[in-house]
Structures are given as structure tokens and as C-alpha cells.
N, C-alpha and C positions, 0 to 999 in steps of 0.2 A: 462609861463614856464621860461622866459627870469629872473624872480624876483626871484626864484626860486633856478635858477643855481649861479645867482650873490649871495643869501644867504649862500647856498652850498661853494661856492669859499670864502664869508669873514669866513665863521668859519671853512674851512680848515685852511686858514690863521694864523686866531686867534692861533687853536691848535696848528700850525707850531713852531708859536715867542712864547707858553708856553712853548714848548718842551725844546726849545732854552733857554729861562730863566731860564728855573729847571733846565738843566746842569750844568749853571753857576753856580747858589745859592747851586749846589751839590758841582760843584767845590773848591765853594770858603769856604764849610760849611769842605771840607776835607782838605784843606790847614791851616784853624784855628784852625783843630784840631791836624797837624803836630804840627803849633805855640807851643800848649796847652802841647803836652806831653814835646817838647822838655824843655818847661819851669819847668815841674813837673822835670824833670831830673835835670836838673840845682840849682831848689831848696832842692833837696834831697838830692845832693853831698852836696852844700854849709853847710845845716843842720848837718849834717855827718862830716864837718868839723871844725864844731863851736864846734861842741860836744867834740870833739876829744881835741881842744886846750883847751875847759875849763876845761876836766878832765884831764891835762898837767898841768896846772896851778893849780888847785885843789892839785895834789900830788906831786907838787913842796912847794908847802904852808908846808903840809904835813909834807912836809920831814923838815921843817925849824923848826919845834916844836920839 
């Protein structure tokens, strides 16, 4: 019975420090994805403003003809 309970107690265990890992790898799977937009953001202004000056330049040319 003794071998039994001791089995019982390592895979309580076990299941404990999984539970405990997937938080993290949840945690850490939700902060990269903060990362991920904030970047999507960042690149869509920047795009939005390359746009903008080459079609400045574009109708500056334009206008020189």
C-alpha cells in the first residue's frame, strides 16, 4: 500500500509542476502576442507613411512638368 501512495503522491506532483508550466508557456505565449500586434501596428503607421510621402513626391514631380 506504502508503493502505492508514494505513486499517487509523484504523479500528484508531476501534474502540479505541469499545471505550473502551462501558465507560464500561456503567459508567456500572451505577452508575444501583445509583442506581435504592437509591431503589426507600428508597421502599418510606418507603411501609411511612406505611402503618403511618395505620393508627395510623386505630385511634386508632377507639378514640375
Amino acid at each position: 500500500m506504502a508503493k502505492k501512495d508514494e505513486a499517487l503522491t509523484r504523479i500528484e506532483s508531476h501534474e502540479k509542476l505541469c499545471r505550473i508550466m502551462q501558465k507560464q508557456t500561456h503567459d508567456k505565449i500572451k505577452s508575444i502576442e501583445e509583442q506581435i500586434k504592437r509591431i503589426e501596428k507600428i508597421m502599418i503607421i510606418c507603411a501609411g507613411v511612406l505611402l503618403a510621402g511618395m505620393a508627395s513626391v510623386i505630385l511634386m514631380l508632377l507639378d514640375k512638368i
